[in-house]
C-alpha positions as CSV (number, residue, x, y, z in Angstrom):
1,X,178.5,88.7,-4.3
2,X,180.2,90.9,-6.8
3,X,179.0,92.3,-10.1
4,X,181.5,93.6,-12.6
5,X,179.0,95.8,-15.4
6,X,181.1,97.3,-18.2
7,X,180.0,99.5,-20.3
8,X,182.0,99.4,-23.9
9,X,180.3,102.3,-25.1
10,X,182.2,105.9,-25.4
11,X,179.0,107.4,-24.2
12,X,177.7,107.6,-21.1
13,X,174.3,108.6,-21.7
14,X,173.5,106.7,-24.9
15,X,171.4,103.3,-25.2
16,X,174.1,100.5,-23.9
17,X,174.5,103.0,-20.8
18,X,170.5,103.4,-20.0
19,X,170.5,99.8,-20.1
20,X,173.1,98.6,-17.9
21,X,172.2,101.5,-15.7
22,X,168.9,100.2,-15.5
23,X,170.3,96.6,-14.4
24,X,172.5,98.8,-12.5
25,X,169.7,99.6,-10.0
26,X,167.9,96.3,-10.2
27,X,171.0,94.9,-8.9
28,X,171.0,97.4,-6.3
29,X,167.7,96.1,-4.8
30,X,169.5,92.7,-3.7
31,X,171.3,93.9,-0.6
32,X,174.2,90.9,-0.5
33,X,175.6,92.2,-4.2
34,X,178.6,94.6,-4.3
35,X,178.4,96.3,-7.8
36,X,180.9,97.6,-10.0
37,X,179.8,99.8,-12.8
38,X,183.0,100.5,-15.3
39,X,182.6,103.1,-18.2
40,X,185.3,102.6,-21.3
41,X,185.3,106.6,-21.0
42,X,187.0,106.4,-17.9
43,X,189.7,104.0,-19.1
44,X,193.4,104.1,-20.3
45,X,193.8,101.4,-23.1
46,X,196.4,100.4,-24.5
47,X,196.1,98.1,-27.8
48,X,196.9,94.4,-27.6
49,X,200.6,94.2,-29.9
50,X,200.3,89.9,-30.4
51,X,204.0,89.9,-27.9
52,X,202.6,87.1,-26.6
53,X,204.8,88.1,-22.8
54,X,201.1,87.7,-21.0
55,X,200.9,84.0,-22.1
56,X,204.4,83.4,-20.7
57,X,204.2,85.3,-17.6
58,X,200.6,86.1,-16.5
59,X,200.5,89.7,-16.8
60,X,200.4,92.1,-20.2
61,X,203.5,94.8,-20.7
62,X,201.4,97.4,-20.1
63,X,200.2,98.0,-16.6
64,X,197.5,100.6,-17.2
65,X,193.5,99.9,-16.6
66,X,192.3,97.0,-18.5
67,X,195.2,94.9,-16.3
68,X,193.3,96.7,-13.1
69,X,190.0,95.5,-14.5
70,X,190.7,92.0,-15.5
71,X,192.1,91.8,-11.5
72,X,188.7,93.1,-10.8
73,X,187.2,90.7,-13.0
74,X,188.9,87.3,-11.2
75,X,187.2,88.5,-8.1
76,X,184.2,88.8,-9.4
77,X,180.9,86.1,-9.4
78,X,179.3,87.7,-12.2
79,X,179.9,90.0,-15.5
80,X,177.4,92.3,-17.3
81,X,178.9,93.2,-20.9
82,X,177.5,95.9,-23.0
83,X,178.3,97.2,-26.6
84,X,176.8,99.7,-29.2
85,X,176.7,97.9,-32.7
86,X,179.5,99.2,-35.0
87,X,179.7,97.7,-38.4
88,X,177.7,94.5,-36.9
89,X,180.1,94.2,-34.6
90,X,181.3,95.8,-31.0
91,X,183.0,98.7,-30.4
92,X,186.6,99.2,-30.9
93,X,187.1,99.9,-26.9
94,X,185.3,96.6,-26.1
95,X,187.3,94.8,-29.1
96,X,190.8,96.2,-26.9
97,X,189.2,95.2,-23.9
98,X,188.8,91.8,-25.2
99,X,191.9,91.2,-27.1
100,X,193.7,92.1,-23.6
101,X,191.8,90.9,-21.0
102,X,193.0,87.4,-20.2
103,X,189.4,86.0,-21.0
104,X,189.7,83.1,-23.2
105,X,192.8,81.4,-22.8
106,X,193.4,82.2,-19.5
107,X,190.0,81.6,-18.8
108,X,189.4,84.6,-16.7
109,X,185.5,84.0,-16.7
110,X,185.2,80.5,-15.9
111,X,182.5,79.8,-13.0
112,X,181.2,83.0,-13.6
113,X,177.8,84.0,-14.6
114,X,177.0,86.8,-17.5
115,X,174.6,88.8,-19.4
116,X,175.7,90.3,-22.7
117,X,174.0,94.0,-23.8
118,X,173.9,94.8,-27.2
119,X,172.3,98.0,-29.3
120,X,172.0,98.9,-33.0
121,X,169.8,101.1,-34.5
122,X,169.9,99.8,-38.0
123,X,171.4,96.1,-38.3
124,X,174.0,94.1,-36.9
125,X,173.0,94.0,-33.4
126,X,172.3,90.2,-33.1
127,X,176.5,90.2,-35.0
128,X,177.7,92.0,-32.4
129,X,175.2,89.8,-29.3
130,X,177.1,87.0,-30.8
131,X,180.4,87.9,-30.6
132,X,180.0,88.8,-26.6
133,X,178.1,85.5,-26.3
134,X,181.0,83.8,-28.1
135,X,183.5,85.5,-26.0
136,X,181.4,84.4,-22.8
137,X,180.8,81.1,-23.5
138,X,184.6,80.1,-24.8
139,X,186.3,81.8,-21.3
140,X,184.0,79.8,-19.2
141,X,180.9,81.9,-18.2
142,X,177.6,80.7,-17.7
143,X,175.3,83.0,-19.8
144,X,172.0,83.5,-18.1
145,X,170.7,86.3,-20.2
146,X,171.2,88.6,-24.2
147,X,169.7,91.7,-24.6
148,X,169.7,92.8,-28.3
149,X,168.0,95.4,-28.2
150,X,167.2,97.9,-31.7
151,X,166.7,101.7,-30.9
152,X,164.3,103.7,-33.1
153,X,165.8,106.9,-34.0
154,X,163.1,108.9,-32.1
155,X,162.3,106.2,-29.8
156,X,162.4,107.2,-25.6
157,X,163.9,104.5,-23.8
158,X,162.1,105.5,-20.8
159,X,158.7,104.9,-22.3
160,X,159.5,101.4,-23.8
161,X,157.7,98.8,-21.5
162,X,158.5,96.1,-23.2
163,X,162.7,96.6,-22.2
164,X,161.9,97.6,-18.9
165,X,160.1,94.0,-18.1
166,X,163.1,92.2,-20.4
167,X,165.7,93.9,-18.4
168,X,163.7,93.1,-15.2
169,X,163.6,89.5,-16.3
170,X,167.3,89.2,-17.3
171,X,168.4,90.6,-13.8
172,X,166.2,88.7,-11.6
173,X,167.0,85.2,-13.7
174,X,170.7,86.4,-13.5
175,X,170.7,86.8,-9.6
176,X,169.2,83.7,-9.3
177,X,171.2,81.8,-11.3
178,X,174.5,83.2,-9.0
179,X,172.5,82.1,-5.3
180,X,171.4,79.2,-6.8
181,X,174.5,78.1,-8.7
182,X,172.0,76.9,-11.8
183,X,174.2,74.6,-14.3
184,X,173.4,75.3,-17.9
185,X,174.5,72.1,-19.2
186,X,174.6,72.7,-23.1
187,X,177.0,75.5,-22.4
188,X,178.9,73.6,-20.3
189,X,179.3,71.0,-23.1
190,X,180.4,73.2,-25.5
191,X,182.9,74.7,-22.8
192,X,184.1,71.3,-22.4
193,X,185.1,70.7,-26.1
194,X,186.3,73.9,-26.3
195,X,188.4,73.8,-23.8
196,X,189.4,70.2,-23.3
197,X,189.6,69.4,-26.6
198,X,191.0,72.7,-28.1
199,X,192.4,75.0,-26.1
200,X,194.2,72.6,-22.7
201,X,195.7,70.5,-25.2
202,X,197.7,73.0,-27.8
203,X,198.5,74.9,-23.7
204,X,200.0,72.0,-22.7
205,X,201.8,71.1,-25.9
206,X,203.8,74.1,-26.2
207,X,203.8,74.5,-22.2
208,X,207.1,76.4,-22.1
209,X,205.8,79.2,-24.3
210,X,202.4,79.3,-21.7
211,X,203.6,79.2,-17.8
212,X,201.4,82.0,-17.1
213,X,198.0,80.6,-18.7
214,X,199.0,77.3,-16.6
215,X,199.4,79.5,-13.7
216,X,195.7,81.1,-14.1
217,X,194.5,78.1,-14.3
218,X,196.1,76.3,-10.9
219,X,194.7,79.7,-9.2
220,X,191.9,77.8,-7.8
221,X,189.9,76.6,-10.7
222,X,189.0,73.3,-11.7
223,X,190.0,72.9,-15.3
């Protein structure tokens, strides 16, 4: 199995990083997972210019790292996002990541199973939580888990029992949920009308504009 954890934070020693480091090593305890740990740090990103050529012919103008990614993604059988809180809302690297990745109508995730990491010291967190959940639920994941977690400014992460067992939790339910193939089937409702209702149909309707989202979706998955 393969893990895909990104890390939408500039830091790599800050909250969202201890966190999905933490689940990081978890993970590592299950000996069948392959895991992927990606740092926005480490990426070139380019911002999404609304061309629309990635709808037409499956692949964005720019061929730099989130393109690499989103191939790394497709392969992958779940997807641990995490994001510092930034005016209630995610980062701006996780926002590009996002607007470029393929994710909703391409639905790059769909199959897949997720956890979504959030931090904020102040407010916003649970803002930012559902914009990843959002994201998650309309390209097709299956979310098994939401940290949300608020930092006190002098708080040690290390000492803070209470995250340790809810990151322990969200891991173990998450690794589950992949061997066991466990249907959530309120999400999986709201996928539907999302997708069948919203998204296929205005695809299909202005098909010649879309040949590479109707591509993604003949790759093997059954929209």
């Amino acid at each position: 199995m393969k893990i895909i954890i990104v890390n939408g934070s500039h830091r790599k020693n800050g909250a969202t990083a201890f966190i999905l480091n933490e689940m990081y090593e978890q993970l590592k305890k299950y000996r069948d997972m392959e895991i992927q740990m990606v740092h926005v740090a480490d990426l070139e990103l380019n911002y999404c210019v609304g061309c629309g050529v990635c709808y037409k012919t499956g692949a964005c103008i720019y061929k730099d790292d989130i393109e690499k990614l989103s191939l790394e993604i497709a392969s992958a059988d779940g997807i641990i996002l995490g994001s510092p809180t930034y005016a209630s809302n995610v980062s701006g690297q996780m926002k590009v990541i996002i607007d470029r990745g393929h994710f909703v109508i391409e639905q790059l995730l769909y199959g897949k199973y997720a956890i979504s990491v959030t931090t904020y010291e102040n407010y916003g967190g649970r803002d930012s939580a559902d914009i990843l959940n959002r994201l998650l639920s309309y390209s097709g994941a299956k979310v098994s888990g939401t940290i949300a977690y608020r930092k006190g400014v002098s708080l040690n992460l290390l000492e803070d029992t209470r995250l340790a067992k809810e990151i322990q939790k969200s891991v173990n339910r998450f690794y589950h949920d992949i061997v066991g193939k466990r249907q959530y089937i309120l999400q999986a409702i709201k996928h539907f009308v999302v997708f069948r209702i919203g998204i296929k149909p205005f695809v299909l309707q202005n098909s010649f504009r879309y040949e590479g989202v109707i591509k993604h979706w003949r790759g093997g998955r059954s929209l």
